[in-house]
Every structure is written in C-alpha cells, then in structure tokens.
C-alpha positions in Angstrom: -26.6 29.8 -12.7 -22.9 29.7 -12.2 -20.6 26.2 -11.5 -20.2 24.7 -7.9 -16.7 23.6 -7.5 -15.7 21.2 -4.3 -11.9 21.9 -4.0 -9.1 23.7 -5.9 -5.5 23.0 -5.8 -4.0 25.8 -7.8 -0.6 27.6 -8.5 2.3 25.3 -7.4 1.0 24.0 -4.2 2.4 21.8 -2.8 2.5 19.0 -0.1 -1.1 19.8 0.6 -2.9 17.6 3.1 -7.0 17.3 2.7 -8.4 15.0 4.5 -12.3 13.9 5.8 -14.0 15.7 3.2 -17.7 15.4 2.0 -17.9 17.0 -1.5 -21.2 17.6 -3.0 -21.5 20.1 -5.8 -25.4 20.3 -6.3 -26.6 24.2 -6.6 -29.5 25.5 -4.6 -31.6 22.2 -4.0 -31.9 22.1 -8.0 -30.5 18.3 -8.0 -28.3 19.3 -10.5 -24.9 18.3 -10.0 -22.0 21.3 -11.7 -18.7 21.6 -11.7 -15.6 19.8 -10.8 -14.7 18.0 -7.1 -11.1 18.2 -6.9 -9.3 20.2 -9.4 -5.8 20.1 -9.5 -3.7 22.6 -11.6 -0.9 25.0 -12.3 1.9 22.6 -11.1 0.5 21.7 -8.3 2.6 18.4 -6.9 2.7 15.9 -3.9 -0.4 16.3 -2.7 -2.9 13.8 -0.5 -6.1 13.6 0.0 -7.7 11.1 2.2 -11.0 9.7 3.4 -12.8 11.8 1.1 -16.3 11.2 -0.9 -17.3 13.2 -4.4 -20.8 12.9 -5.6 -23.3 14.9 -8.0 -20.4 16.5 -10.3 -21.3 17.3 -13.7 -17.8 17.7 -15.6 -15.0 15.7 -13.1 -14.9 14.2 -10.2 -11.2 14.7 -10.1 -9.5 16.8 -12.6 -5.7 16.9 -13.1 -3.7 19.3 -15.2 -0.8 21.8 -15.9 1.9 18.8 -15.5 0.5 18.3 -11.6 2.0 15.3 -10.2 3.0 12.9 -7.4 -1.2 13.8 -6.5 -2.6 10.8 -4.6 -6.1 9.8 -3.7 -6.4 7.5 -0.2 -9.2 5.8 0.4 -11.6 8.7 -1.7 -14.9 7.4 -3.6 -15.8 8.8 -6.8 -16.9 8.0 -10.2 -13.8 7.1 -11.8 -15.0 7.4 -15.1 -15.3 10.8 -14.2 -11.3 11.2 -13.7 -9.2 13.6 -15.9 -5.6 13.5 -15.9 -3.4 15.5 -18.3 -0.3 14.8 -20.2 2.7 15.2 -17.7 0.3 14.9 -14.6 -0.2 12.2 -12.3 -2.5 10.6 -10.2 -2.3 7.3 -7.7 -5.1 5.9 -6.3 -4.8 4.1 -3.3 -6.8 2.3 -0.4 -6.3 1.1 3.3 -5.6 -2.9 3.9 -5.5 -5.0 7.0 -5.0 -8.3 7.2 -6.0 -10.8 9.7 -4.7 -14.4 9.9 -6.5 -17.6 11.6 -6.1 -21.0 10.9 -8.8 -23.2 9.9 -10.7 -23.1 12.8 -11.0 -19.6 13.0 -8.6 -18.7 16.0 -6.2 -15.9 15.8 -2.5 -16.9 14.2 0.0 -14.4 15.7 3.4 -13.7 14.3 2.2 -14.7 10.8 3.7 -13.3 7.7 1.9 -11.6 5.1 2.7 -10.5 1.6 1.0 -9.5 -0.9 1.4 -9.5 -4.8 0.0 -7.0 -7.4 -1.6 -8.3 -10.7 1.8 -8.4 -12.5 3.2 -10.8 -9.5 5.6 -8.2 -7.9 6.0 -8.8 -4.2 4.8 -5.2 -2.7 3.8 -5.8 1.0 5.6 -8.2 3.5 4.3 -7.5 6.9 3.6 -9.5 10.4 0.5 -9.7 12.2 0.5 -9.1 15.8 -0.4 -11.7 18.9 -4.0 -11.2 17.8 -3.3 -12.1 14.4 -4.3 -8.6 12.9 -1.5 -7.0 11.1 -1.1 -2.9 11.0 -3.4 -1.0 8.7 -1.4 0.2 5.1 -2.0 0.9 1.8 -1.9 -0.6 -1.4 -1.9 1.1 -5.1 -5.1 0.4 -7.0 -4.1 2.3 -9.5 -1.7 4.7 -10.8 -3.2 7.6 -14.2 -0.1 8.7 -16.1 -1.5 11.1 -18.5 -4.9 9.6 -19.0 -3.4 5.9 -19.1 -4.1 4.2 -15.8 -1.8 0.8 -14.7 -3.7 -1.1 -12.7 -2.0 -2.6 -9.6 -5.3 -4.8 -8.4 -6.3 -7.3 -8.2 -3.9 -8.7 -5.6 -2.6 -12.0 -3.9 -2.1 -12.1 -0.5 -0.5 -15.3 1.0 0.2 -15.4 5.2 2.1 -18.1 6.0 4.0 -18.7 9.8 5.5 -22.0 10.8 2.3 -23.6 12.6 -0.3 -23.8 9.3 0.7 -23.9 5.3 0.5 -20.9 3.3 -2.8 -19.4 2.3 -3.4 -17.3 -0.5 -6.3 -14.7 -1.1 -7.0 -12.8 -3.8 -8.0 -9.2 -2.7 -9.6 -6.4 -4.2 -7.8 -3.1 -2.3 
C-alpha cells in the first residue's frame, strides 16, 4: 500500500494561506494511519495555516525541512510529539485569546486594560476590553521550534486592571 499524505508545501512557496482543514491520513478504512500531515520543504517560508486538525499519521504530524521558515501554526491540533523541524527551519505555534473582565460580582468591566506576560515575564499583549468588557480576539505564541529546540512562551500571566477595581492576575494556558 502506498503513504497518505494530508498537505505539501513544496519548492519555495511562499506566503501560503491554509486554513479550515480536516486532515486524516488513514488508507482505505484499514485504520492505519501513513504518512505525514503537513510537510513543509524546499524553502518554503511565511506560511499560515489556521484552524486546522491532524490525526492518524504514522511518521509526522507536521514536518519541516530544507531551511523552511517564518511557517506558523494558528490554532491547529496535533500530536506535538509528532513535530519535525530541521536545522535552519522554523516553526511558531500559536493560538487565539480573548479576554473578558468583571469585577467580583460578575458584571461586565468596560474599558479595562489587559496585558499579558509570557513565562520569561516579557510584557507581549496590552489591550482594552470594550463596553461589554470582552476585549478583541488575538493571538499569543505557545511556542516557537528553531531547528528541533522549541522556546516555550506559555504559560502566561494576564493581569486587567481599569481604575474602578485592583489588578487581577490569571495565569493562562494559550
């Protein structure tokens, strides 16, 4: 039987968009899972893919290589152990974040600041919830794999503060 591959990002492309994607590589009903999800190769840089799910590979879920970088992964579920990146390629994981602000009793808190602080304290988000108290939907870095050695940017500390209630802080998983 021959190997299921999901997606292949091949020979200097670049600035590809893929996005809402479902990728399952079993073969003909035979439950066994082949191949590789997402393989990225041949210089292939600035790339996104978003909302995306992997399941039932055999080799890689994602598999970087042929100095392919700048490649980021939004909000897509896989088996990270299951991750290859090669020397001079790069990956960033990343997922969406909202915040929403109350006070104490629950009701909304408009106008209040939020930042949030990656696992090495750096400040990296400073944003404002609306009148309902929900700020804009973002992003933050779980990750980043350099060639194989991922920097994790999780777990991180939000803290929402506005002049009508004291600060808060929340640790967050992305």
């Amino acid at each position: 039987d021959g190997e299921a591959w999901g997606i292949g990002i091949k020979i200097a492309s670049l600035n590809n968009i893929i996005s809402n994607t479902f990728i399952d590589t079993i073969i003909g009903g035979t439950g066994i899972g082949r191949g590789t999800g997402i393989d990225v190769s041949g210089s292939s840089n600035n790339n996104l893919i978003y909302n995306t799910n992997i399941s039932n590979t055999q080799t890689f879920d994602i598999r970087i290589t042929a100095i392919s970088v700048n490649n980021t992964f939004l909000n897509v579920s896989y088996d990270y152990s299951k991750e290859s990146v090669a020397s001079g390629s790069s990956l960033y994981r990343k997922w969406y974040y909202r915040a929403h602000t109350t006070n104490t009793t629950g009701q909304d808190v408009a106008n209040a600041t939020v930042h949030a602080y990656n696992v090495t304290g750096d400040l990296v988000l400073n944003i404002t919830a609306n009148n309902s108290g929900w700020t804009n939907i973002t992003t933050l870095v779980d990750y980043y794999n350099i060639g194989g050695t991922i920097t994790y940017q999780s777990n991180y500390i939000a803290a929402a503060n506005n002049q009508s209630f004291e600060i808060t802080n929340t640790t967050l998983w992305d």
